[in-house]
C-alpha positions as CSV (number, residue, x, y, z in Angstrom):
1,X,-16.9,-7.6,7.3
2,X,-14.7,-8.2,10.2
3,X,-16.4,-7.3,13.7
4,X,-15.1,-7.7,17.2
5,X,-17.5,-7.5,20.6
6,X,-14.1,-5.7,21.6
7,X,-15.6,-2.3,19.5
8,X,-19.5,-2.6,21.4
9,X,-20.5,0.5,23.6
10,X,-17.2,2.0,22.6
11,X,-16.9,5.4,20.9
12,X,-14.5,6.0,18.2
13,X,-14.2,9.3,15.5
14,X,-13.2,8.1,11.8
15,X,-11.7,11.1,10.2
16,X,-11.7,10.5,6.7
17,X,-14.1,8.6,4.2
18,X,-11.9,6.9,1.6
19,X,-12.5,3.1,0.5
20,X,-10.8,2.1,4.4
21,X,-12.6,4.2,5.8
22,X,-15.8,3.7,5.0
23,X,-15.3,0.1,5.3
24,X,-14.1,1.2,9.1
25,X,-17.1,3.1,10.1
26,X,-19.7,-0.3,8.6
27,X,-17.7,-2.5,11.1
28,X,-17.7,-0.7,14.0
29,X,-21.1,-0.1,13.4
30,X,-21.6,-3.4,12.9
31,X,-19.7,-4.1,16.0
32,X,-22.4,-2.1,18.3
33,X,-20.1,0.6,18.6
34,X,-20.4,4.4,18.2
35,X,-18.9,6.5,15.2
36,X,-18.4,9.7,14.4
37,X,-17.4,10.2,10.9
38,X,-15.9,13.1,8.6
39,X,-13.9,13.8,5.6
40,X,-13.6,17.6,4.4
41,X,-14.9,16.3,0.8
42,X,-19.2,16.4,0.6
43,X,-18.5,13.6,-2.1
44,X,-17.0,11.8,0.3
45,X,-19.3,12.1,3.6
46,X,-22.7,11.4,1.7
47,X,-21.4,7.9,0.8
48,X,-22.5,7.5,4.5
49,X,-26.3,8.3,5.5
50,X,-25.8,10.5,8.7
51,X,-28.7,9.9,11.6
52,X,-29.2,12.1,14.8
53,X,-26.5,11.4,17.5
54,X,-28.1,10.1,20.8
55,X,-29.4,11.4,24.1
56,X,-26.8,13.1,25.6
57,X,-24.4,13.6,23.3
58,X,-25.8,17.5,21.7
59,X,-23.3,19.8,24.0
60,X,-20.1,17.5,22.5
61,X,-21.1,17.5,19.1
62,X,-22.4,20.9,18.5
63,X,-19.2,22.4,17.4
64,X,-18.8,19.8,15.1
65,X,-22.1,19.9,13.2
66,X,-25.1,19.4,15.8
67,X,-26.8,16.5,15.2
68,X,-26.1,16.0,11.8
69,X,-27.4,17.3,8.6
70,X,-28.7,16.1,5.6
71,X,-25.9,16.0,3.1
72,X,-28.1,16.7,0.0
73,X,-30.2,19.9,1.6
74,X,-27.4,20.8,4.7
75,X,-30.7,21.3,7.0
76,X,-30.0,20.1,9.8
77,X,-31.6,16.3,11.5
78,X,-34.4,15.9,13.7
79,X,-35.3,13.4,15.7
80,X,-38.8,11.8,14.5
81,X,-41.6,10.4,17.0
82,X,-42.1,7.3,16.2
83,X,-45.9,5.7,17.1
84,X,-44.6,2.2,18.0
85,X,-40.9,3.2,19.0
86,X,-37.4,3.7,16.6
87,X,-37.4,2.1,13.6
88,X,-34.5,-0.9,13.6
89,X,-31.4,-0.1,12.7
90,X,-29.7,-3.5,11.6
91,X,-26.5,-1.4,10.2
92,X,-25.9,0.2,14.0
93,X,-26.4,3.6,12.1
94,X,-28.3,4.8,14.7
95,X,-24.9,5.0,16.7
96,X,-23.8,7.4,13.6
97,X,-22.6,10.9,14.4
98,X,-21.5,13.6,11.6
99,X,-19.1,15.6,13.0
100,X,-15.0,17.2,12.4
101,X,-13.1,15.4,15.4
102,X,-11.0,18.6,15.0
103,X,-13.5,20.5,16.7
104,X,-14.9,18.6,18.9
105,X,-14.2,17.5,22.7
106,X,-13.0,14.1,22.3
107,X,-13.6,12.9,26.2
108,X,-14.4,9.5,26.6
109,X,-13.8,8.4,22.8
110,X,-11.6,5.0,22.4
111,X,-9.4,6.1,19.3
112,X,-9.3,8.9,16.7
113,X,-8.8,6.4,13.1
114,X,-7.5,8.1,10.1
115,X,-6.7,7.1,7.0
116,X,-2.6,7.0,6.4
117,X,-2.4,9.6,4.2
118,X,-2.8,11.8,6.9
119,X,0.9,13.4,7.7
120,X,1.3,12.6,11.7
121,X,4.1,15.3,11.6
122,X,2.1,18.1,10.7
123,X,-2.1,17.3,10.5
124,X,-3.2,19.2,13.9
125,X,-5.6,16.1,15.0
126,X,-2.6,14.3,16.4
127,X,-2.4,17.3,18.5
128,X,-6.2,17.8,19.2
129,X,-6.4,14.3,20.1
130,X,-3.4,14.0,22.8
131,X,-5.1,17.0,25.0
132,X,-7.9,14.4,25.7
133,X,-5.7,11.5,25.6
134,X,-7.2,9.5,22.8
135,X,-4.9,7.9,20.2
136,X,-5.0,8.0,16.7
137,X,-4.7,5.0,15.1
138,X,-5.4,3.3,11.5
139,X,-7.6,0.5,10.5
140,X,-4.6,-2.3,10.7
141,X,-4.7,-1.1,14.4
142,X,-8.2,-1.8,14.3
143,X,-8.0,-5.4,12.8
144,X,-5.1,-5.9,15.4
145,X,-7.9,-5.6,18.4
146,X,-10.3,-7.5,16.3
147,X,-8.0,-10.5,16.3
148,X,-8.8,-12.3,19.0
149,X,-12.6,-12.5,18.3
150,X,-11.3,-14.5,14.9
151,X,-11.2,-18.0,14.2
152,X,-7.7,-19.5,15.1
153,X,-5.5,-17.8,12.3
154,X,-2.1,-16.4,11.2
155,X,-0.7,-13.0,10.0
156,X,1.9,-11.6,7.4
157,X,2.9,-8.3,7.3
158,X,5.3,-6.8,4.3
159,X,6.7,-3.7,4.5
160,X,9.5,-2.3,2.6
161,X,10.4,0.7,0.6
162,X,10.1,-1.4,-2.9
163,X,8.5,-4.7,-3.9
164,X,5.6,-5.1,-1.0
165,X,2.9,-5.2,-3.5
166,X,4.3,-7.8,-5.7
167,X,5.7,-9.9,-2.5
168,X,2.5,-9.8,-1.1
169,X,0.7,-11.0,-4.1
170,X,3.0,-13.8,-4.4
171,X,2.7,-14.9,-1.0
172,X,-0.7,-15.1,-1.0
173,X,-0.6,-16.8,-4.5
174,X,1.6,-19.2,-2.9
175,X,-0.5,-19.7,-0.2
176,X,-3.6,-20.2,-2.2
177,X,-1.9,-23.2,-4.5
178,X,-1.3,-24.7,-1.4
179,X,-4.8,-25.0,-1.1
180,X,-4.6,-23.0,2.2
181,X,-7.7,-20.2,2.4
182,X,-5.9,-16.7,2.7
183,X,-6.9,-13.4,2.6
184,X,-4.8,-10.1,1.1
185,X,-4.9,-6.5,2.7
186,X,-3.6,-3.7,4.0
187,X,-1.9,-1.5,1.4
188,X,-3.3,-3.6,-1.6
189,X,-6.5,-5.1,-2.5
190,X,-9.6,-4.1,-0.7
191,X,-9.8,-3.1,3.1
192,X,-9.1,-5.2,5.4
193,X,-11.9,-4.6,7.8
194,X,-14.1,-4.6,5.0
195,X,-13.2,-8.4,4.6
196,X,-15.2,-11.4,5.4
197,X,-13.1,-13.3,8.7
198,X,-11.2,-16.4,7.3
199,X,-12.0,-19.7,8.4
200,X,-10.0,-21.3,10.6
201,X,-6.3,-22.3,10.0
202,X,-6.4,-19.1,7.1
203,X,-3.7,-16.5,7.1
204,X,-4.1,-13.2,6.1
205,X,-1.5,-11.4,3.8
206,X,-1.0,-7.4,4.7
207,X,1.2,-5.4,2.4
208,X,1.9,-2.3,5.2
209,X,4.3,1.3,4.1
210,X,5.5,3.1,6.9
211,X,2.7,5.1,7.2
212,X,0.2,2.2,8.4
213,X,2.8,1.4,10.9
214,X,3.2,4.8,12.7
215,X,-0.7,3.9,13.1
216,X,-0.5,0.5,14.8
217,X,0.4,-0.5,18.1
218,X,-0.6,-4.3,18.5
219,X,0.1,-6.2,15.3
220,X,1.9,-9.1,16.5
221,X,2.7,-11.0,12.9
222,X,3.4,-14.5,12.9
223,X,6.0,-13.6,9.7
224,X,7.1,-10.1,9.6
225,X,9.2,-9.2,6.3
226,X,10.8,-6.2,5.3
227,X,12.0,-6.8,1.4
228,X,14.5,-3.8,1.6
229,X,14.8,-0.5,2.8
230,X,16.5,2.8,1.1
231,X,15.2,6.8,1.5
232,X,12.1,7.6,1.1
233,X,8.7,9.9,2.1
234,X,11.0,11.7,4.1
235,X,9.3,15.0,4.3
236,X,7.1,12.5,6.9
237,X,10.1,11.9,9.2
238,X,13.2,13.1,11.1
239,X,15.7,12.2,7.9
240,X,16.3,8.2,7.2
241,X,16.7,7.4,10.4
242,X,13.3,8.1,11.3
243,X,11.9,6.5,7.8
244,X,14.0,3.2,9.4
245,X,12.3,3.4,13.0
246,X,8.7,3.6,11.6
247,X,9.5,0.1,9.7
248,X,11.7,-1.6,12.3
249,X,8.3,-1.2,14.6
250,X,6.9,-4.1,12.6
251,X,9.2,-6.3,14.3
252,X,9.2,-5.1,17.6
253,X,5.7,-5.7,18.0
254,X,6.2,-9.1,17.6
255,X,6.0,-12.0,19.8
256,X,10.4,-12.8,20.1
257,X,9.4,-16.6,18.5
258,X,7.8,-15.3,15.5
259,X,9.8,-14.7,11.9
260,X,11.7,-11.6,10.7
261,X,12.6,-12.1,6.9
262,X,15.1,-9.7,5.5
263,X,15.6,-9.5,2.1
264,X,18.5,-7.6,1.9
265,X,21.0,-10.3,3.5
266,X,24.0,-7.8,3.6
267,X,21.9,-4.8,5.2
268,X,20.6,-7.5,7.6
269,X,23.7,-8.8,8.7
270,X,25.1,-5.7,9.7
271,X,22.8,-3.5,10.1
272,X,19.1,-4.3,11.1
273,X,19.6,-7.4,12.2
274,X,20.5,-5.9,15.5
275,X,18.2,-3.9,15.5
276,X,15.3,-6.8,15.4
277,X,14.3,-8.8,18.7
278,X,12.7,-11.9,16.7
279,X,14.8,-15.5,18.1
280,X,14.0,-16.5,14.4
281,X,15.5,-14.5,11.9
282,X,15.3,-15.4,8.4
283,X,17.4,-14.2,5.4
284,X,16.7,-14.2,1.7
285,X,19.0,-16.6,-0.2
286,X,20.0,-17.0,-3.7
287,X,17.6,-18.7,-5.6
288,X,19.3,-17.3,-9.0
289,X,19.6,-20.8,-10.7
290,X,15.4,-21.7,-10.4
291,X,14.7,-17.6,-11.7
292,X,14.5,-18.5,-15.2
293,X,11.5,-20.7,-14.2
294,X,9.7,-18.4,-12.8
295,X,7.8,-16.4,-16.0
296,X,6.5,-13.3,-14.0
297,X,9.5,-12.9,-11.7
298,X,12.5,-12.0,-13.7
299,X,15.3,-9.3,-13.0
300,X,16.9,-9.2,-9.7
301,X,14.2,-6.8,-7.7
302,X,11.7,-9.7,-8.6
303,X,14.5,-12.0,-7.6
304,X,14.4,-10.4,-4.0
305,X,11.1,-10.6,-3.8
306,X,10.8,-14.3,-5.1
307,X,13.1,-14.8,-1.8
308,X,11.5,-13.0,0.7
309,X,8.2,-14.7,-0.5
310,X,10.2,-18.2,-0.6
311,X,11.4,-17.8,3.5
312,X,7.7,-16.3,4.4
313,X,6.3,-19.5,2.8
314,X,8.4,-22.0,4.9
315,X,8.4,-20.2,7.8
316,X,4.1,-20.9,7.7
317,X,5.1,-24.7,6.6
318,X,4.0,-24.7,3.0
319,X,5.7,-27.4,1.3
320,X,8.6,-27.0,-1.1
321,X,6.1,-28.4,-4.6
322,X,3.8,-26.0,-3.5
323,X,5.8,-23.4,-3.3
324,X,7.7,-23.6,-6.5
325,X,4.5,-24.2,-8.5
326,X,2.9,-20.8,-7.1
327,X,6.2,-19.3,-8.4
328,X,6.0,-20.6,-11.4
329,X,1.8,-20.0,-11.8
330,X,2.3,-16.7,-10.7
331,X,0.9,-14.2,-13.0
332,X,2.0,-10.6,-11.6
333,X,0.6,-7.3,-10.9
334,X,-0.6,-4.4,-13.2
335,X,2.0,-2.0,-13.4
336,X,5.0,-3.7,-12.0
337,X,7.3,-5.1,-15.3
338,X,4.0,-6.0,-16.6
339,X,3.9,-7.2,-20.0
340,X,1.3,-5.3,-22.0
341,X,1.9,-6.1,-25.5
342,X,4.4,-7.9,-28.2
343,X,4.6,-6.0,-31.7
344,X,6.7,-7.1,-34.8
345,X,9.0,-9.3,-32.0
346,X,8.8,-6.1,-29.4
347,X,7.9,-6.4,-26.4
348,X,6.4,-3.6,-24.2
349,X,6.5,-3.2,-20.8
350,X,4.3,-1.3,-18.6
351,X,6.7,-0.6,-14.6
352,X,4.7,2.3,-13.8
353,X,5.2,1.4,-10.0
354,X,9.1,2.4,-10.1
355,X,8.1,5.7,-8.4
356,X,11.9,6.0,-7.5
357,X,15.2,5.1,-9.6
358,X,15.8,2.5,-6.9
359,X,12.5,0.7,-8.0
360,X,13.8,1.4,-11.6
361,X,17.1,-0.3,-11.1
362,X,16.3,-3.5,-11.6
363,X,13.7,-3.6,-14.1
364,X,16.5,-2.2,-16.2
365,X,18.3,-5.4,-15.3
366,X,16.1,-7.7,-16.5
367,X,16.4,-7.5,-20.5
368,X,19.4,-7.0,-22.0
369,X,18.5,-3.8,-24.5
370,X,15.7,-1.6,-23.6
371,X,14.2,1.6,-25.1
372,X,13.5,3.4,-21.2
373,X,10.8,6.0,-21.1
374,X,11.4,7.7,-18.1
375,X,10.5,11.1,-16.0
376,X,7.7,12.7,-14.0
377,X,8.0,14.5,-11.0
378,X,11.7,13.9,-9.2
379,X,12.2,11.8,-5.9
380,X,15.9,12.7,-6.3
381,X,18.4,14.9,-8.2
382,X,19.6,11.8,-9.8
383,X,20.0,8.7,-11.8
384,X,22.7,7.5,-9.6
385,X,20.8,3.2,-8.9
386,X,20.4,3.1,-12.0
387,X,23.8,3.5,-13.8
388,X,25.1,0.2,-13.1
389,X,22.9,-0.7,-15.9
390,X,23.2,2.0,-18.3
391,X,24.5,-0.6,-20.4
392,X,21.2,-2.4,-21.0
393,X,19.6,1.0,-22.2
394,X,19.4,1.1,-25.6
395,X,18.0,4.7,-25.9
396,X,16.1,7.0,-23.7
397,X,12.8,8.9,-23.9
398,X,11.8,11.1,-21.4
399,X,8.6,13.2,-20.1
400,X,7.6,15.1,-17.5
401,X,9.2,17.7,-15.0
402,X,12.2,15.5,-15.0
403,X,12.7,15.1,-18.7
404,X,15.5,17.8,-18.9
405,X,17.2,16.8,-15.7
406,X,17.1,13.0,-17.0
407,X,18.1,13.9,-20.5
408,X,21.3,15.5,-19.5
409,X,22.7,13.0,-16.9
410,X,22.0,10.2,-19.7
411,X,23.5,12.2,-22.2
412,X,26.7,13.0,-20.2
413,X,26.6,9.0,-19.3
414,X,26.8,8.6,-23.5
415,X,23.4,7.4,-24.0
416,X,21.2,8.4,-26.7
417,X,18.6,10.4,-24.9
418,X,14.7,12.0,-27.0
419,X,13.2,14.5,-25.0
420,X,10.1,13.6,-25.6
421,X,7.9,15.4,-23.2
422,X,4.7,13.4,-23.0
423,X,4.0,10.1,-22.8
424,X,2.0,9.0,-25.5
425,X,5.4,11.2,-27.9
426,X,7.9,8.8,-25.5
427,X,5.6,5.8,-26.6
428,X,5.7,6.9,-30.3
429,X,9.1,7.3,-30.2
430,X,10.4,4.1,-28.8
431,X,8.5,2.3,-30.7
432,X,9.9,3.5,-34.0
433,X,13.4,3.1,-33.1
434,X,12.9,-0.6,-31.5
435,X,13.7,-3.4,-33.0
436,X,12.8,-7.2,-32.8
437,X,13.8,-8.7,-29.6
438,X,14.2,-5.2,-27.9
439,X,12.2,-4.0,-25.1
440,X,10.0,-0.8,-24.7
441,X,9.7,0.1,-20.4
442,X,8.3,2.9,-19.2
443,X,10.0,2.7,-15.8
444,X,9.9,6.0,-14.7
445,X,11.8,6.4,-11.6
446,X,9.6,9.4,-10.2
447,X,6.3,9.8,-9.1
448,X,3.3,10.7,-11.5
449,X,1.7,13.4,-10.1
450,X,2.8,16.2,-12.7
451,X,0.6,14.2,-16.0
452,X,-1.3,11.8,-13.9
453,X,-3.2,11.5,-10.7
454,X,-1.5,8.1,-10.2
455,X,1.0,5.7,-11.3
456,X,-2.0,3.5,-12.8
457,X,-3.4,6.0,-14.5
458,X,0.2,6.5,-15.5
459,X,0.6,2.7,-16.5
460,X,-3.2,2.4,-18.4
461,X,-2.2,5.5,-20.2
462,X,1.2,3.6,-21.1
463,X,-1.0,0.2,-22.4
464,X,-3.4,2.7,-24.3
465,X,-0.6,3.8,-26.1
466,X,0.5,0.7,-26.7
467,X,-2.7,-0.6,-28.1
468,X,-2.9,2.6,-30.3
469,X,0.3,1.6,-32.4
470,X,0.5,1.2,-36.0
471,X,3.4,-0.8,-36.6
């Protein structure tokens, strides 16, 4: 994991227990400093093995729980004489307090850290924490601090409302073909501070959404790219403008000599560009004649990402064979235009990630006739990124909340539309009226939440599907 002498003797409150923030609470630990920890589920909190909070500390924790208590009976901890003194704690758990930071008194703590699913605009610790002056941070503000302990390194960050995870997969494919030892985090992969430190000269890869920048303060990224930027989350922010802000921060916590990348050329030239401080500016080119070469990375959204990945990759000095090899190696990501299956000369593909019909737009460019299972719960009121290519839709099937809404704009728009409710009936369908060298997507364009918990589950439900055919 990564530790920092930076954390030692410090106190700090980790409110929430997911796979970050457990990973959080072990380094600091680790670290030598102090934690107190607490997510509202019980699953959750008795991942962690709570030990009686030290001398001193009873009157600040009480409201919050005592000294602890033993998740499996609730009976509260006692401290045990010990003949021949405490028993070693290697783990720093002795430094381990169970406790809600919302009702505590917060004085001398370092940082509130919370997960970033917690909504700044409206979760009340935000508040509870500025009356003591503490600020609430996430864990990629914690691996900020923990920088400088690290061997001599570089940074990427990726944010953007569509193509992060993919661009930051290929970068750090990239990266890897060049024989250069990298690391990927952030909002992919497995926590950063959970992470063994790279060795020297390594560079670690962070795919970031808005909402684990509105929690960092000090992430100065050698490369900082934004792939592209349209509406979205905004029930988090003060309309578009605000969504824009939160990623525009990535840049201005750069050093002025480090990279911006833009992938959106157009948007860049006239309006962010402006906007960002960084002396070098990069922006994606056309790179439309070496695509076809590129297996994993067709259509135009993977086009854009190829680009940004392209400029992030010179920008760190990788050469140009390298480069084009890791494009060409690279083998994708589950549930973005992933390519589950080929039956009777028709092949299926699993998008599940195009949450939003700007996500969905260009997987619909990318193959010429395509049978589109779409739907779930709405984003928008509309189909409106997508109709430029109507033309490559073959037929429709849709599910979800959405079906009816989606069904009648296609239908107006002359397409042959199935309302076919559910998933596995969309998968059914499709796959009797495809034919060979036709596609099957399920590119959704809405979130999941109204079938699924997630777009994977989404997506794995789409491949089972798939597998289940009789053709």
């Amino acid at each position: 994991m990564i530790t920092s002498p930076a954390f030692s003797g410090k106190h700090y409150a980790v409110l929430g227990l997911a796979r970050s923030g457990l990973a959080t609470v072990e380094a600091l630990l680790a670290s030598g400093a102090k934690v107190t920890a607490w997510d509202s589920k019980e699953e959750a909190r008795a991942k962690l093995k709570i030990l009686p909070i030290a001398d001193g500390e009873g009157d600040r924790a009480q409201r919050g729980g005592g000294v602890g208590q033993d998740l499996n009976t609730g009976k509260p901890l006692h401290r045990q004489p010990a003949a021949d003194g405490p028993p070693p704690h290697p783990s720093g758990r002795e430094n381990l307090v169970f406790a809600d930071p919302l009702t505590i008194d917060l004085t001398g703590y370092e940082s509130v850290i919370v997960s970033p699913g917690v909504p700044l605009n409206t979760h009340p610790i935000v508040g509870h924490a500025a009356q003591y002056g503490v600020p609430v941070i996430g864990d990629i503000e914690l691996f900020a601090q923990a920088r400088e302990a690290l061997p001599p390194h570089e940074v990427v960050g990726i944010t953007g409302t569509n193509g992060k995870s993919t661009t930051t997969a290929l970068i750090t494919h990239i990266i890897e073909t060049a024989g250069v030892p990298t690391l990927m985090g952030g909002n992919i992969g497995l926590p950063i501070m959970g992470r063994d430190p790279l060795e020297k000269g390594g560079i670690y890869v962070l795919e970031l959404s808005s909402y684990q920048i509105d929690l960092t303060f000090s992430l100065d990224c050698d490369v900082a790219v934004l792939t592209n930027i349209t509406p979205d989350h905004l029930d988090r922010y003060d309309g578009f403008e605000g969504y824009v802000a939160s990623k525009l921060r990535l840049f201005s916590m750069q050093d002025a000599e480090h990279f911006a990348v833009l992938g959106e050329p157009h948007i860049g030239e006239r309006w962010l560009s402006p906007r960002i401080p960084n002396a070098n500016l990069l922006l994606a080119l056309d790179y439309s004649d070496r695509q076809a070469n590129w297996p994993a990375l067709q259509g135009p959204h993977n086009h854009q990402n190829a680009a940004c990945a392209i400029a992030t990759c010179e920008a760190l000095g990788i050469s140009e064979a390298a480069i084009e090899e890791g494009l060409r190696t690279y083998p994708g990501l589950p549930h973005r235009m992933q390519r589950v299956a080929e039956k009777k000369g028709v092949l299926f593909v699993n998008d599940s990630k195009a949450t939003n019909a700007t996500a969905t737009a260009p997987a619909l460019g990318a193959y010429p006739k395509i049978h589109w299972i779409l739907g779930g719960l709405p984003k928008t009121d509309d189909l409106d990124d997508c109709a430029p290519y109507f033309d490559h839709v073959a037929a429709a099937y849709t599910i979800g909340q959405a079906g009816p809404m989606y069904a009648r704009i296609l239908a107006e728009a002359g397409k042959k539309v199935t309302e076919s409710g559910t998933l596995d009936q969309a998968v059914k369908d499709a796959a009797a009226a495809a034919r060979p060298g036709e596609v099957v997507m399920l590119s959704p364009a809405c979130a999941s939440f109204d079938q699924f918990s997630d777009y994977e589950a989404r997506g794995d439900a789409f491949r089972r599907a798939v597998e289940g055919l009789s053709l």
